[in-house]
C-alpha positions as CSV (number, residue, x, y, z in Angstrom):
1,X,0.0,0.0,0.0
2,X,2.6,2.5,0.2
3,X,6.8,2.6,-1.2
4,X,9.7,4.3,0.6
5,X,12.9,5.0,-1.4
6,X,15.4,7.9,-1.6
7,X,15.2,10.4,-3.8
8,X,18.4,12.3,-5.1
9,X,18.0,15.9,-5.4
10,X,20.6,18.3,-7.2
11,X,22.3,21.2,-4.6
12,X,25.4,23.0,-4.8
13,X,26.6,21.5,-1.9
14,X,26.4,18.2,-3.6
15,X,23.3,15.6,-4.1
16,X,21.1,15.8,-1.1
17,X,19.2,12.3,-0.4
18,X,16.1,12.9,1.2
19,X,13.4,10.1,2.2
20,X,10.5,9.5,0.2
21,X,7.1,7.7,1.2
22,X,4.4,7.4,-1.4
23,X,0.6,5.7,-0.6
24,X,-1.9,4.0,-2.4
25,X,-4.1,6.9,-0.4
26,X,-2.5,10.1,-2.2
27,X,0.2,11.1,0.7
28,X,3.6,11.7,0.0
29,X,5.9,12.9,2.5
30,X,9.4,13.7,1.5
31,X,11.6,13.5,4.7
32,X,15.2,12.9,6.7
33,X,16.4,10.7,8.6
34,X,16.8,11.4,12.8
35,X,20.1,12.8,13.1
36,X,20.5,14.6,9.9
37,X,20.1,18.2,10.0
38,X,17.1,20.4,9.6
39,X,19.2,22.4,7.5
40,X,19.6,20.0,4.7
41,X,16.1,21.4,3.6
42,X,18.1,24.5,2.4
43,X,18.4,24.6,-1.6
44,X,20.9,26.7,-2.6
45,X,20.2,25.8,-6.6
46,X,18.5,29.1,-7.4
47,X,18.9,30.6,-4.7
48,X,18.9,34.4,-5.0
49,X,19.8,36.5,-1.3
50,X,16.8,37.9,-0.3
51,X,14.5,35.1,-1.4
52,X,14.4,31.3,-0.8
53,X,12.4,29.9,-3.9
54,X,11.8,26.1,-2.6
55,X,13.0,23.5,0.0
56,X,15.0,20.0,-0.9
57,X,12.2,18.9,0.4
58,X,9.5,20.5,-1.8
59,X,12.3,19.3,-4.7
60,X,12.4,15.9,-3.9
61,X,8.3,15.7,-3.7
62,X,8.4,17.9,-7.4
63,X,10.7,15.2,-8.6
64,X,8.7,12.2,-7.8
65,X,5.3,13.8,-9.1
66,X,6.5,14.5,-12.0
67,X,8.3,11.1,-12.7
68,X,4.8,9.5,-11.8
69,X,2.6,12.3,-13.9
70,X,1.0,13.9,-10.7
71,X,0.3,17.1,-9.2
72,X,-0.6,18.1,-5.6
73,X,-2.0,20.9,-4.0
74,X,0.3,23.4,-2.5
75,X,1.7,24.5,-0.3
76,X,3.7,22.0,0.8
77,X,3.9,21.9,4.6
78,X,7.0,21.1,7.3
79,X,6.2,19.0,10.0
80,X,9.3,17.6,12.4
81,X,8.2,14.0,13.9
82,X,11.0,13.8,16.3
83,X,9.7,17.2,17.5
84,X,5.8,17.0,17.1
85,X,5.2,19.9,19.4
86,X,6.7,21.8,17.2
87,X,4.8,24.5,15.4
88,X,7.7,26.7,13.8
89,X,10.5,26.8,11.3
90,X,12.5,30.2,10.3
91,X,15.3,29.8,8.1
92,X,17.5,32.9,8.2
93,X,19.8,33.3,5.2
94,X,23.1,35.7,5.4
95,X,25.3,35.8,2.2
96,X,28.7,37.5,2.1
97,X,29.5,39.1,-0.8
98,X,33.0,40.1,-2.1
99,X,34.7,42.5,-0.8
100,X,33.3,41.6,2.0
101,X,34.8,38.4,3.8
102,X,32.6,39.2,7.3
103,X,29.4,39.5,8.4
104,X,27.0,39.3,11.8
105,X,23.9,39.2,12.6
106,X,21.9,38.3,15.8
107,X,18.6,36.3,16.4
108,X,16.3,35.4,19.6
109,X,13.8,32.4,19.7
110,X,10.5,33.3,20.6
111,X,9.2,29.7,22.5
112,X,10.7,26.5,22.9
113,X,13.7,25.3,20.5
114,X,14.3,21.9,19.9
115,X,16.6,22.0,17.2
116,X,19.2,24.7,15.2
117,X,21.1,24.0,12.4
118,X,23.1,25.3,9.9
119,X,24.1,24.9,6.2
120,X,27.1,26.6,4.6
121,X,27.7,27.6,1.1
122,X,30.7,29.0,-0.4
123,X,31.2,29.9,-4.1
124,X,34.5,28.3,-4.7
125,X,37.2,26.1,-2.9
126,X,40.3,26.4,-1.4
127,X,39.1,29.3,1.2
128,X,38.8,29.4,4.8
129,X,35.5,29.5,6.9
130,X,34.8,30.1,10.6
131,X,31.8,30.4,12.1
132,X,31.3,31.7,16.1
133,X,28.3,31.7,18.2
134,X,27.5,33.6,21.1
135,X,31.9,34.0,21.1
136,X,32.6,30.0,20.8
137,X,33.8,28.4,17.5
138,X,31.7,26.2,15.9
139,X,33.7,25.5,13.0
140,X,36.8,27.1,11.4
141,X,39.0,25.7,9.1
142,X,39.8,25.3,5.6
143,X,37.3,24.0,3.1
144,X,38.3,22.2,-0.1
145,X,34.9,21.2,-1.7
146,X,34.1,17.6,-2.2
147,X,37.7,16.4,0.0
148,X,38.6,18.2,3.3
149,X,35.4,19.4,4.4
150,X,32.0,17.7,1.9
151,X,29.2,18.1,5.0
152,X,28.4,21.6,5.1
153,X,26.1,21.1,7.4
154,X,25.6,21.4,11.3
155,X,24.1,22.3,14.8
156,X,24.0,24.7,16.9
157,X,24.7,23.8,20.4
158,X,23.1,24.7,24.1
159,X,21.6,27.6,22.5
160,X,18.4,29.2,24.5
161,X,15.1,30.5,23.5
162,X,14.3,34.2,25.0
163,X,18.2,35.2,24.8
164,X,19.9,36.8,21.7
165,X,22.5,34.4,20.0
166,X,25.1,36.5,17.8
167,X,26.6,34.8,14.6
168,X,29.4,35.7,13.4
169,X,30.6,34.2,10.0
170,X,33.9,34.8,8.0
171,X,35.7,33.5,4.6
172,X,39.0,33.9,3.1
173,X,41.8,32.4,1.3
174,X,45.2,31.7,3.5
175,X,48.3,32.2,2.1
176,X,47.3,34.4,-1.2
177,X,45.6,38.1,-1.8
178,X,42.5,37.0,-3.7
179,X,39.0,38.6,-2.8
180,X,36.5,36.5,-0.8
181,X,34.5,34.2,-2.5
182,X,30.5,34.6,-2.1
183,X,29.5,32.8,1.3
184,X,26.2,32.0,2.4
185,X,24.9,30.8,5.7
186,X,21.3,29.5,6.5
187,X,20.3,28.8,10.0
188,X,17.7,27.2,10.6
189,X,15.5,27.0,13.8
190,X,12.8,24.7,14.7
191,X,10.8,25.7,17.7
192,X,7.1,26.1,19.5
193,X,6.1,29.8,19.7
């Protein structure tokens, strides 16, 4: 009565795999697996700063409808079933542009967070990345696409809803004096407000 299979969606930082379950009954439900990231929903294929056109997600469900010659109504919706008290999801997208190799920004949870996550994007290889929160070092270090460093993604730790959390995210290229590379950084929170 029903199929579940993977479904390989294109992204710049490399094929994505979500989940896919299909019924006899009409659902589909595109999905990850507990313990991936949130943030893998983040498609940075088309992505223009400012405005996030679709989710892996959505992809992966736009895929398989079209494979099997359906269509569904929209819009899709995002529901988290390790966290089903959630009723939330913000995904916050800074890009850094050349000449520009810094940027911050701050955010505060309104509710209850259960999960923040992040997924990285840089334009080009050979650079290096940091990224601090709230003054600690989540990662930092230098990315050579598809070797050193091919999971751009991951969480935010001990992070508290009601407080600001400041972000502060940086790219460059050690050991020569060529500009920045464009850098973008999605966070993503999923909480109950």
């Amino acid at each position: 009565t029903y199929v579940i299979g993977k479904v390989e969606v294109p992204n710049k930082n490399g094929n994505n795999f979500p989940h896919l379950y299909l019924g006899l009954d009409g659902w589909m439900v595109a999905y990850y697996l507990r313990g991936e990231e949130a943030s893998k929903i983040m498609q940075w294929n088309g992505y223009t700063p400012g405005t996030i056109h679709t989710t892996t997600l959505k992809d992966a469900i736009d895929i398989i409808s079209a494979k099997i010659g359906v269509t569904y109504s929209e819009p899709v919706k995002y529901y988290h079933f390790q966290f089903p008290d959630a009723n939330k999801i913000t995904i916050i997208v800074d890009t850094l542009r050349p000449p520009s190799c810094s940027n911050n920004f701050s955010f505060v949870v309104p509710g209850e967070l259960f999960e923040a996550s992040y997924s990285v994007y840089i334009d080009d290889i050979n650079v290096s990345f940091g990224l601090v929160v709230n003054n600690k070092l989540v990662f930092g270090g230098l990315v050579w696409r598809d070797s050193l460093w091919s999971h751009p993604y991951g969480y935010y730790e001990n992070l508290e809803s009601n407080t600001p959390h400041f972000i502060t995210f940086s790219q460059g290229r050690p050991f020569v004096q060529i500009p920045c590379a464009e850098t973008s950084l999605a966070t993503v929170l999923i909480y109950k407000n």
